[in-house]
C-alpha positions in Angstrom: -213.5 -73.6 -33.6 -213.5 -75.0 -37.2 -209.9 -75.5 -38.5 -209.1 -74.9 -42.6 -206.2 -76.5 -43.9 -203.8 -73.5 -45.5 -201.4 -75.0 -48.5 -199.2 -72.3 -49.9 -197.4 -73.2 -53.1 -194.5 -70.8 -53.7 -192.0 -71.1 -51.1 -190.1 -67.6 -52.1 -189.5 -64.2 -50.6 -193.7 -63.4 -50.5 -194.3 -66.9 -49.2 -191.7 -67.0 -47.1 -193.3 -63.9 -45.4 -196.9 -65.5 -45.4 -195.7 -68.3 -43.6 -193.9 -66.4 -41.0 -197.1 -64.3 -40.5 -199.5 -67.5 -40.3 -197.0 -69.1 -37.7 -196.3 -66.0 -35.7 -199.8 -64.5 -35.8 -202.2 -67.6 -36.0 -203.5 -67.2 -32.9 -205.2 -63.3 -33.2 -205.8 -64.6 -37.0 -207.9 -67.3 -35.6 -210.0 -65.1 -33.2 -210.6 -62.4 -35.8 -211.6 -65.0 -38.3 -213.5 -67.3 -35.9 -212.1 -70.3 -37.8 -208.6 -71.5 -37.6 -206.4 -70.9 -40.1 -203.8 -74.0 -39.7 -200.7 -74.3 -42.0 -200.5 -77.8 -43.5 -198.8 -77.5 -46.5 -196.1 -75.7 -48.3 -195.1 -77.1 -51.9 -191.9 -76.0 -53.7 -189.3 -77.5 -55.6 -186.6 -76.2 -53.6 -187.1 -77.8 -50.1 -183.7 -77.4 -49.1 -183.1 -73.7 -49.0 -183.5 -71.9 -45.5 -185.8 -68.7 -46.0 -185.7 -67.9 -42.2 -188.4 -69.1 -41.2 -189.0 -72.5 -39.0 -191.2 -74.6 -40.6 -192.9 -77.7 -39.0 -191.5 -81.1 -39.9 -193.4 -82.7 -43.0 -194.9 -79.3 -43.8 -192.5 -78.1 -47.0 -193.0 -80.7 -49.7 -192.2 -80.6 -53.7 -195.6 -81.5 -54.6 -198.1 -79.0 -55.3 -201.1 -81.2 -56.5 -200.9 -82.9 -53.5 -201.3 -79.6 -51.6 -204.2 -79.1 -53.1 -205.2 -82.4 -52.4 -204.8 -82.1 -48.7 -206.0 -78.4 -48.1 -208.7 -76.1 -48.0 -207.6 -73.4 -49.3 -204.8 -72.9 -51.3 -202.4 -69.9 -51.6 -200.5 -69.4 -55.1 -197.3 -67.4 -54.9 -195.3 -68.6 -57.9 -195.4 -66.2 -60.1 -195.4 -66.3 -64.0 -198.3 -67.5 -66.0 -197.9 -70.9 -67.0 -197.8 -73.1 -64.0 -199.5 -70.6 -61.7 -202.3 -70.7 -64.2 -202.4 -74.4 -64.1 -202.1 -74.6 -60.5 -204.8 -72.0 -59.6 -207.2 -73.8 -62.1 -206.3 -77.5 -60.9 -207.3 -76.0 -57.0 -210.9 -73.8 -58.5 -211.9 -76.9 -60.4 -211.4 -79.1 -56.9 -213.8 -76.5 -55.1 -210.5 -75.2 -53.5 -210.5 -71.0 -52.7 -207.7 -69.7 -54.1 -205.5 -66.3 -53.1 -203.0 -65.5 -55.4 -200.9 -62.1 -55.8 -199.9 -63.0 -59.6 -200.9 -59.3 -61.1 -199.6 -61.2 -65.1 -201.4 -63.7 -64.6 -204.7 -61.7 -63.7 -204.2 -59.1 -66.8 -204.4 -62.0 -68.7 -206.3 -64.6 -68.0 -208.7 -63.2 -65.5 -211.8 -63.7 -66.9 -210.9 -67.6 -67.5 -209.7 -67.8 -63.3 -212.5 -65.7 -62.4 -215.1 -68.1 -64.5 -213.3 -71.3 -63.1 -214.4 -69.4 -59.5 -218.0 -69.1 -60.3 -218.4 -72.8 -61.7 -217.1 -74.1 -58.4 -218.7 -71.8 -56.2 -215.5 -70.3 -54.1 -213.7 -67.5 -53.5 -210.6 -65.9 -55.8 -209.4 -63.4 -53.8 -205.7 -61.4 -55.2 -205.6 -58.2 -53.1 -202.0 -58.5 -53.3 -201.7 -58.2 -56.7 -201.9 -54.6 -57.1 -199.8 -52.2 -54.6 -198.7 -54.8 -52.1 -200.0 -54.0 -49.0 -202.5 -51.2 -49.5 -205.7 -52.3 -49.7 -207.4 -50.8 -52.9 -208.5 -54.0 -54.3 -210.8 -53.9 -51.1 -211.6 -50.0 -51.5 -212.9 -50.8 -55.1 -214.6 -53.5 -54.5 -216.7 -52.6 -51.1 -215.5 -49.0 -49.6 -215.8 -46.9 -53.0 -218.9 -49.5 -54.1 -221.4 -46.3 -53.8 -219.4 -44.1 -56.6 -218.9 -43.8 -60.2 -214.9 -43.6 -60.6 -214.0 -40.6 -62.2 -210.4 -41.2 -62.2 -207.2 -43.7 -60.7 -204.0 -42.4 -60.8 -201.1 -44.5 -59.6 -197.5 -45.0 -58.5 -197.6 -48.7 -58.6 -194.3 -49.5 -58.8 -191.4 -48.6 -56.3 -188.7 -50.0 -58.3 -189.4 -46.5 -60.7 -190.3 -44.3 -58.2 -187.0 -45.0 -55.9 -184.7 -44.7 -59.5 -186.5 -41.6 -60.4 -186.6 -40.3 -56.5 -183.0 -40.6 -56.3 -182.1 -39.0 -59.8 -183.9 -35.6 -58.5 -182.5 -35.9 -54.9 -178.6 -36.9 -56.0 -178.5 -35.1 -59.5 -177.6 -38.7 -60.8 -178.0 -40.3 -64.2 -180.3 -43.0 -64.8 -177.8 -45.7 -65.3 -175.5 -45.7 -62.2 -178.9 -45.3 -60.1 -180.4 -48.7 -62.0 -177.3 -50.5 -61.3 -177.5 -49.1 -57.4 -181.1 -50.4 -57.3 -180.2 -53.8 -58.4 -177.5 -53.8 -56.5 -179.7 -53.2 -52.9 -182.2 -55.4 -54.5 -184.9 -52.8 -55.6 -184.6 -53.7 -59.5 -184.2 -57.1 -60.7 -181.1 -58.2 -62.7 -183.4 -57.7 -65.9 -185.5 -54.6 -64.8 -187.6 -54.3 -67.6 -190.5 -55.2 -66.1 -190.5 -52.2 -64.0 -188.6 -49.4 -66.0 -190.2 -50.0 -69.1 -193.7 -50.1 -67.2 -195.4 -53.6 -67.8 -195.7 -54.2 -63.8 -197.4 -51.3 -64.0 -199.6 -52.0 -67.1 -200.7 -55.3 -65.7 -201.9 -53.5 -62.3 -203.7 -51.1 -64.3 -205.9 -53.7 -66.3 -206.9 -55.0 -62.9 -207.8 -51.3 -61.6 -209.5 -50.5 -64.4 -211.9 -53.8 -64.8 -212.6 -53.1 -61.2 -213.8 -49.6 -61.5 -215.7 -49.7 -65.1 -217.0 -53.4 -64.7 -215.0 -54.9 -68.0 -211.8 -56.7 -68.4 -210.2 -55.0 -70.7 -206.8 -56.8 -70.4 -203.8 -55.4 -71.3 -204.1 -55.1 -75.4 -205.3 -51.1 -74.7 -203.2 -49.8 -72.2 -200.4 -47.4 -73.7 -197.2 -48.3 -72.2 -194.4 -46.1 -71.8 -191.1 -46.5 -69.3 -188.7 -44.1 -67.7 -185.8 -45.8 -69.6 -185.4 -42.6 -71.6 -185.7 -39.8 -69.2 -183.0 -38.1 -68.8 -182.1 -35.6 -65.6 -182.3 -32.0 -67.9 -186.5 -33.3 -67.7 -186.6 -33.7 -64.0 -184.7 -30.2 -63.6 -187.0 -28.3 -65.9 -189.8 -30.2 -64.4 -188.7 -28.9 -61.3 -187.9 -25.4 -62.5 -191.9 -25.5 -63.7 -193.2 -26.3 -60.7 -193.7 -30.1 -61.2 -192.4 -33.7 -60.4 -192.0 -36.4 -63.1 -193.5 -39.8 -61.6 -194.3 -43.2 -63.8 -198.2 -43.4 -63.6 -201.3 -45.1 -63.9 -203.6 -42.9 -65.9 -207.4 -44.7 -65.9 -210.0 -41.8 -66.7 -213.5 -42.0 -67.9 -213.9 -39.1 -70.3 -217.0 -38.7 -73.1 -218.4 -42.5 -72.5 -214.8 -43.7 -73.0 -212.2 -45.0 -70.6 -208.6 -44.2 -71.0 -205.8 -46.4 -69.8 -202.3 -45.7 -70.1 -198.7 -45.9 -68.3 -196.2 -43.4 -68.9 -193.6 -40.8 -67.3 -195.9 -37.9 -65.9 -195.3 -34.5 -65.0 -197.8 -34.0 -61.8 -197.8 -30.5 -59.6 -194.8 -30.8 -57.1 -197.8 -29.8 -54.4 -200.0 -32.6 -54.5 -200.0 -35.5 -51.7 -199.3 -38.1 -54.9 -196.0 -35.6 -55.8 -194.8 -36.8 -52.4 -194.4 -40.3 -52.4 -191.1 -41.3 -53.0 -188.3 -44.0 -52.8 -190.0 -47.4 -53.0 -193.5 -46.5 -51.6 -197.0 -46.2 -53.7 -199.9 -44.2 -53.8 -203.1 -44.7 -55.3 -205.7 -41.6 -55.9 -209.5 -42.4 -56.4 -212.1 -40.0 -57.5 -215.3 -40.7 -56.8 -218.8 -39.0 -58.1 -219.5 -38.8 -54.2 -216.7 -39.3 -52.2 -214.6 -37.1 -54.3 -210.3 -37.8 -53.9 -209.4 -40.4 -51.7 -205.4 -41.6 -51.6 -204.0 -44.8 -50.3 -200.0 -44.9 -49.7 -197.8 -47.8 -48.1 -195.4 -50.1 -49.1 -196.0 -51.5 -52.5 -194.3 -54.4 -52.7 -191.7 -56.1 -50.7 -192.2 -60.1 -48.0 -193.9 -58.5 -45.3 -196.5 -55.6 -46.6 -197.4 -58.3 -49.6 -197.5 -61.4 -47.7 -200.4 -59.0 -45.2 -202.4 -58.6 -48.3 -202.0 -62.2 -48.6 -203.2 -63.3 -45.2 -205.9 -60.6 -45.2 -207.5 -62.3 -48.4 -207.3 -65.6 -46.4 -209.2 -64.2 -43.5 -212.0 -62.8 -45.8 -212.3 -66.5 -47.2 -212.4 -68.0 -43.6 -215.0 -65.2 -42.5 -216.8 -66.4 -45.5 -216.8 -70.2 -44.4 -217.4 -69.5 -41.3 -220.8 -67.8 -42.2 -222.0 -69.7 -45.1 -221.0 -67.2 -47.4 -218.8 -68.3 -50.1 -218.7 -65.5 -52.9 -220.2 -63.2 -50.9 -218.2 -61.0 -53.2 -217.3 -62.3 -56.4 -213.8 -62.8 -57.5 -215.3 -60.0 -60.6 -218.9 -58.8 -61.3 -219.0 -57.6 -64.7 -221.0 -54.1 -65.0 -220.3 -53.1 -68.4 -220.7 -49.6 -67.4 -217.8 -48.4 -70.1 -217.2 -51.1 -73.7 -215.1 -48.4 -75.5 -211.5 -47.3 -75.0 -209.9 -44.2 -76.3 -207.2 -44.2 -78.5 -203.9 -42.5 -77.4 -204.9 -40.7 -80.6 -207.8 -39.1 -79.2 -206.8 -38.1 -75.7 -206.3 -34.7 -74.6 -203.7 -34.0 -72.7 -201.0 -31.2 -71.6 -198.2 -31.4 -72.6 -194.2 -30.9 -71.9 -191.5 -30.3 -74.7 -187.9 -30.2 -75.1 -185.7 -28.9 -77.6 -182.6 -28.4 -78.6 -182.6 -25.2 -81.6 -180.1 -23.1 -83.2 -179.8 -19.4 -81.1 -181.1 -17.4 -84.2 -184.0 -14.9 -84.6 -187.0 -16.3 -85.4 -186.9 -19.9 -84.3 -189.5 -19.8 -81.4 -191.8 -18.0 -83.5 -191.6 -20.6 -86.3 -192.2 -23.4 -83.2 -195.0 -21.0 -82.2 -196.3 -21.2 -85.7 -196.3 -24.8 -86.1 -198.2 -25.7 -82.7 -200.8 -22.8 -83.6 -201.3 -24.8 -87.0 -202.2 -28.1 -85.1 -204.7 -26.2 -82.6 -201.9 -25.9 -80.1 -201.1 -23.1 -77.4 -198.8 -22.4 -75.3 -199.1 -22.2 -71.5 -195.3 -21.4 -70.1 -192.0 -21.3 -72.0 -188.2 -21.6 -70.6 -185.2 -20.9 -72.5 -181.8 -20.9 -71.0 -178.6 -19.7 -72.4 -175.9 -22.2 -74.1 -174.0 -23.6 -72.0 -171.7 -25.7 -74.9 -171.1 -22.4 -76.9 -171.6 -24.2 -80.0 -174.8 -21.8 -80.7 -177.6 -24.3 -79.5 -179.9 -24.0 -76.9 -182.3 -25.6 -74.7 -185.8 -24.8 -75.0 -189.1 -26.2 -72.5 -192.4 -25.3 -73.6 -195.7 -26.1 -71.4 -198.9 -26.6 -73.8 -202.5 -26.0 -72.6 -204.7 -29.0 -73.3 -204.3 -30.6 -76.7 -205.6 -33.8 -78.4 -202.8 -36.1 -78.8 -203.2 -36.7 -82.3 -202.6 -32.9 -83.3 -199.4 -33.1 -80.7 -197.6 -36.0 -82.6 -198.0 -34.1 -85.7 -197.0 -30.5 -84.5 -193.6 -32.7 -83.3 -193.2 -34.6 -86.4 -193.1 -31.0 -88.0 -190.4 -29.4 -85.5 -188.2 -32.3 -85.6 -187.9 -31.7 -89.7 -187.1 -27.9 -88.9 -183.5 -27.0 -89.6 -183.4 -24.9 -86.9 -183.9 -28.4 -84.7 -180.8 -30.0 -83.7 -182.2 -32.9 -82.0 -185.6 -34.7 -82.1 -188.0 -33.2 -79.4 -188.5 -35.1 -76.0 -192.7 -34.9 -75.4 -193.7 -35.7 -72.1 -197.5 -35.4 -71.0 -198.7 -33.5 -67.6 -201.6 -34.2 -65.5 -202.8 -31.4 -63.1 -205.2 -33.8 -60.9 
């Protein structure tokens, strides 16, 4: 059986779990693969620190050129997008293959990686870069291959979905369930990352260039985070008949394709609804195949370091054969070049405000949305629970462009009747 030399450069949590899998599982790796995938090399700077897993003696080194020097195929686990992007280059430009779960580093410099891989004529495979162990980078690429995406929505990061999970199920603020999280190790000691939705932006650039065949990189995407949502939305969410969720929104509407991140009210009876805590979910619909969901573990050492290994089979599979490339790192299709602005993207929509108990009031807010082409689907108005003569009142639009929205809002919030500005929130029915 042909042996490839494995160097893994990134000795951390993910790494750690890719070695344990490559030592504990070699052997069924090796038969599924028909070549033998044999660990040689392991470069970090830290060579000291045990990670809990046994590593052969001269294995874990501090040099990462010379892993790629003395391997086949090279595994990138870093992180970051400085030295991962030098690393990753310095192995393509050696006619190394190269899996790497670096999602920042894809969103931004893909196309230069993905050129660097079609110069040398080998595989850059990154299935772990998007939802951890769930396989959509595969379901893009060669399950879903037959159909023209309609649509993506996605949970995509399960630092969010366990901080907004727990705020429905506990009653709890935001903060005291952020400093929980970090404290279990869900959310890092600077989450903004995750609760202000970049983790999520960067996996939605690579989603997207999949599906419409054009790296649009991040520049487009509308980024918003759950920072600001407070628990009154998730109990008038709930009250409505919905669940608010951070989400991937990639659509293709009028020869456009939409891409944005933000807090999203979705049906509380949908499958996607359901995921909570620290899973993900990803919904695809096809032309043909119509909705298809994925859900598992989204991050984490073992369900990421799987995705990891799985890439590293499909590259041995590949050698073994003769078949390097056999499917391209990315194949541009061009099949969308324009993105919609937020401006122009129609949408339902969820408002909150706060307004003085006096006759008239929701008629003047029902004048103002009628004046920007906007009606309303559902209304809730509770009494005042301060006594100081304000209450709280949720309106549900039907669809309205975005635009129109952010000027019907602009007028309310310059009412006098308005006593604080109003919280906007979009919904997506799927």
């Amino acid at each position: 059986m042909k042996e490839i030399k494995v160097g893994v450069i990134g000795f951390g949590t993910v790494g750690a779990g890719v070695v344990e899998i490559l030592l504990t599982n070699g052997e069924v790796i090796s038969k599924r693969a028909g070549i033998d995938l044999k660990l040689v090399r392991i470069a970090d700077l830290d060579t000291t620190t045990d990670r809990g897993v046994k590593v052969p003696e001269g294995v874990l080194i501090p040099d990462a050129s010379q892993a790629i020097r003395d391997c086949d195929v090279i595994v990138e686990l870093i992180g970051g997008t400085t030295v991962a992007r030098k690393f990753i280059l310095e192995a393509l430009n050696a006619g190394k293959p190269v899996v790497t779960a670096n999602k920042a580093l894809l969103a931004l410099h893909g196309p230069e990686l993905f050129a660097a891989a079609e110069k040398s004529g080998v595989d850059l495979c990154y299935e772990a870069s998007v939802a951890g162990g769930i396989p959509i980078i595969k379901a893009l690429r060669e399950g879903l291959s037959a159909n023209r995406i309609n649509r993506i929505y996605g949970i995509m990061n399960g630092t969010c979905n366990y901080i907004l999970t727990r705020m429905e199920r506990e009653g709890a603020d935001f903060a005291p369930i952020l400093a929980d999280a970090q404290r279990l190790g869900y959310a890092e000691a600077n989450p903004s990352l995750d609760i202000d939705g970049f983790d999520t932006a960067h996996k939605t650039a690579i989603l997207a260039a999949l599906a419409y065949g054009r790296w649009f990189g991040l520049d487009p995407i509308r980024v918003e985070g759950i920072r600001d949502l407070s628990l009154d939305d998730l109990h008038y969410a709930d009250e409505l008949g919905y669940r608010i969720k951070l989400l991937s929104i990639i659509k293709s509407h009028n020869g456009k394709i939409q891409m944005r991140v933000h807090p999203t009210l979705i049906p509380k009876h949908t499958l996607l609804a359901e995921i909570s805590d620290v899973f993900n979910g990803v919904l695809v619909d096809g032309d043909f195949v119509d909705q298809t969901l994925f859900y598992g573990r989204g991050a984490g050492r073992r369900a990421t370091a799987s995705a990891v290994v799985a890439d590293l089979v499909d590259i041995a599979r590949n050698i073994a054969s003769g078949s390097p490339r056999r499917i391209p790192a990315f194949r541009p299709g061009e099949l969308f070049t324009e993105v919609e602005t937020m401006d122009d993207i129609e949408s339902r929509y969820y408002l909150r405000l706060q307004v003085e108990d006096c006759p008239g009031v929701i008629a003047s807010i029902t004048k103002v949305l009628a004046d920007n082409g906007i009606s309303i689907s559902s209304m809730i108005q509770h009494e005042s629970k301060a006594g100081d003569g304000v209450v709280p009142l949720v309106i549900l639009t039907h669809p309205a462009v975005e635009r129109s929205m952010m000027k019907a809002i602009s007028a309310i919030d310059n009412e006098k009747f308005n006593r604080a500005p109003v919280r906007m929130l979009r919904i997506e029915d799927l």
